[in-house]
N, C-alpha and C positions, 0 to 999 in steps of 0.2 A: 365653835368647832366641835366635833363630836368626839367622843370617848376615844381615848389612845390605848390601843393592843400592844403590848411590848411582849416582844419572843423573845428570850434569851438561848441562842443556836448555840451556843460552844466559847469556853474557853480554856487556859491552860492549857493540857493535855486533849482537851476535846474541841481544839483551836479548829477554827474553818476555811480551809482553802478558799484564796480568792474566788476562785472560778464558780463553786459550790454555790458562795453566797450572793455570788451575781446572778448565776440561773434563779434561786430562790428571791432575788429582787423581784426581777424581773416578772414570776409569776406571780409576785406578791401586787404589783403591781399591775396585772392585768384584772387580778382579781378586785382589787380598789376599784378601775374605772369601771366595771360594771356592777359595782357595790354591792359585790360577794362580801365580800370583808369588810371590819370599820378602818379607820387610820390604825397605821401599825409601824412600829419601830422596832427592826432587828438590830440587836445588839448581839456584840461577839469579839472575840480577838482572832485574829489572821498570826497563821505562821509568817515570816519574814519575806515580804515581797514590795515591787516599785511600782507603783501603777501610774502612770501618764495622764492626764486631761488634754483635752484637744487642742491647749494654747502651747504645749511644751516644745521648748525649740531642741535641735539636736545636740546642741553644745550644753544642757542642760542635764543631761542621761549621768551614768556611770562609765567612767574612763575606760574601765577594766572589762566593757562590754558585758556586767552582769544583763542576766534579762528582765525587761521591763514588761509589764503588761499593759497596752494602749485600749484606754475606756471611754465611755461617754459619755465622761463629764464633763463638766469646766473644772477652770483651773490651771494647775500644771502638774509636776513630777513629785509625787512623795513617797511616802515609805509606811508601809504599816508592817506591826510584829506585835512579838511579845511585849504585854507591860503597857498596851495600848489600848483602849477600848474604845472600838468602834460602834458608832451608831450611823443605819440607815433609815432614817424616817420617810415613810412612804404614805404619802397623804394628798387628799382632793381638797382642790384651791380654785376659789372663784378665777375665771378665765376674762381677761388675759391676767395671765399669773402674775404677779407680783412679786417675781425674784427677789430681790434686795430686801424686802421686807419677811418673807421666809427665810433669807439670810440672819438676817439680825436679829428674830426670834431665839433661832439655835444657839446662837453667839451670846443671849440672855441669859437662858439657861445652863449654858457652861460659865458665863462667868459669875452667876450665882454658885454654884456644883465648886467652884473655887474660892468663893469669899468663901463659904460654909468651911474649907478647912482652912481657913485662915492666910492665905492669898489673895490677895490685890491684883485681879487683872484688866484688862481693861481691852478696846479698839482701838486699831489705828486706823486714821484715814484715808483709803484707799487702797488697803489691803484687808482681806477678810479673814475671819479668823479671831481666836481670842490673843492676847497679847503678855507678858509681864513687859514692866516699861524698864529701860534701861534707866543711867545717872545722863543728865545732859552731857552732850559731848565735850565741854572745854573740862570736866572734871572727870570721864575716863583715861583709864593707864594709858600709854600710847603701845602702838604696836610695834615689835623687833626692835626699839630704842628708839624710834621714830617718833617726831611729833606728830597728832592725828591729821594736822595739814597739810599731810605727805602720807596719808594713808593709800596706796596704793585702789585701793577699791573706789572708791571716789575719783580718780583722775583716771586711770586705764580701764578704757571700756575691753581691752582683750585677759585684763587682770580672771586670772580661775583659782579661787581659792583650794578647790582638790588637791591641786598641783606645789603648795606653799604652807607644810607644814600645820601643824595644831594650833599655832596662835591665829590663826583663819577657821578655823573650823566652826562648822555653824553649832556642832557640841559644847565648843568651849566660848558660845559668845556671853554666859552669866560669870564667867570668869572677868571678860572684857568687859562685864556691866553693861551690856551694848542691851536694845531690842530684843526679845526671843519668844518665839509661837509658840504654845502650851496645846494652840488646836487648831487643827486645818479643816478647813468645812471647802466641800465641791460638791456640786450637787447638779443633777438636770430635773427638766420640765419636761414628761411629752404626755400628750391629751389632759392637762390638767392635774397630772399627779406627777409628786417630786419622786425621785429617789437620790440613789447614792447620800451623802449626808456630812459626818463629822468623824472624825479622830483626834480624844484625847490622850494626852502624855502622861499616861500616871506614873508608872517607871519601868521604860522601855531601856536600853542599851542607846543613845541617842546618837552615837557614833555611826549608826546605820546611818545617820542621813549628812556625812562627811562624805558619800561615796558620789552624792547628786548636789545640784543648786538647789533646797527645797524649793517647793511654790517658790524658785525661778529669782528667786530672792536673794542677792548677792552682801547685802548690807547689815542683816542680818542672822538670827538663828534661832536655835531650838530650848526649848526647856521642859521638865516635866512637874510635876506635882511632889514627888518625893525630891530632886534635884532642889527645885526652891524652899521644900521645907526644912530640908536637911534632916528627912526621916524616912522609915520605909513607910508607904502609901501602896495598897494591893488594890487589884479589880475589884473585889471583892468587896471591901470597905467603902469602895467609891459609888458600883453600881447601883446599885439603891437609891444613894443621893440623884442621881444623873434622873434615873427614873423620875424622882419626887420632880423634880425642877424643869424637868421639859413635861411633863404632867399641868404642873402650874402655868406655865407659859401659854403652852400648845394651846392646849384645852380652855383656855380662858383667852384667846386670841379671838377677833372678832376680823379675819383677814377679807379685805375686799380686794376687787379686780382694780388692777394696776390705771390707774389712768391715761390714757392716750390723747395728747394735747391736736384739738383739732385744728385744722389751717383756716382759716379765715376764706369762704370764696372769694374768688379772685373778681 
């Protein structure tokens, strides 16, 4: 793969409106596909906003009717703000693209960007994203005095945690020892270059995303990097690393076109 551009557009105080950093995808990626540019990865923090992916159902938004912004990516509904650094890796990929395997690139690189501060994170199966793992189930606390075989989440599918208190809340699921995402990756394909990308949690207020289902995910929750250290963790000390480690990956990835299994003539 060729050499990675990284733009760092704003953060802190110099944080970049959704809307900004999508027109500036967008032309970042027109310029890719006519190889104006080489591969480039904008990084930045968003002031606090909800952005949608195109799988998000309506019962997954905010109760209170805050406003969301509907994108297109995959995915579903999350939240970016302060304390959060996003990256949008915008890069040309043998056609037909190879989704899942640009997936789990990113998901390398963050979960390396997290062993380096001493965090253990990992995948989980069928949901994308980096992870810290919970304590298996028969040794978490139970919930409201509840044993967990009456966890309401697991047997009512009309069960909405927004509605039921903090001891649901997907902030407080390292409290519950449960599952909890440290980073959400969505991302699209169109003419052979990705955008949209990743958000990690380094130490955001993670109580923003008590307002939504994150990525649609009822059984779980959220964590940050300062959260599970149990120390302050800034942008600042982190970007660098993030750089180094999808530099590594990226750039040393040898990505081929997806395989498309042929039908046997009939």
């Amino acid at each position: 793969m060729s050499e990675l551009r990284f733009v760092r557009m704003g953060f802190g105080d110099e944080a970049v409106e959704y809307q900004e950093a999508w027109d500036e995808q967008r032309r970042v990626h027109a310029a890719r596909f006519a190889d104006e540019v080489p591969d480039t990865v904008l990084l930045l923090e968003h002031p606090p906003v909800y952005t949608a992916g195109r799988r998000t159902a309506d019962n997954e938004r905010p109760l209170d009717g805050t406003p969301v912004i509907d994108v297109d990516r995959g995915g579903k509904i999350t939240w970016h703000g302060p304390g959060q650094l996003v990256g949008y890796p915008i890069q040309k990929l043998p056609r037909p693209v190879d989704v899942v395997a640009h997936v789990r690139r990113l998901e390398e690189a963050l979960i390396r960007t997290c062993s380096e501060f001493g965090l253990e994170t990992t995948r989980v199966e069928g949901r994308s994203g980096v992870w810290v793992l919970g304590d298996p189930v028969e040794q978490r606390p139970a919930l409201g005095g509840l044993a967990l075989d009456f966890d309401p989440r697991l047997h009512d599918e009309e069960f909405d945690p927004r509605m039921n208190g903090p001891e649901y809340a997907p902030s407080n699921a390292g409290q519950r020892r449960e599952d909890r995402k440290i980073a959400a990756i969505g991302i699209r394909v169109a003419k052979g270059v990705t955008m949209h990308g990743f958000a990690l949690n380094v130490n955001p207020d993670n109580k923003w995303f008590d307002r939504i289902i994150p990525c649609g995910i009822r059984d779980a929750g959220v964590a940050s990097l300062a959260s599970e250290l149990g120390r302050d963790v800034t942008i600042e000390e982190v970007l660098p690393v993030v750089e180094r480690h999808l530099r590594e990956v990226l750039e040393n990835a040898e990505p081929k076109p997806r395989e498309i299994e042929k039908k046997p003539a009939a």
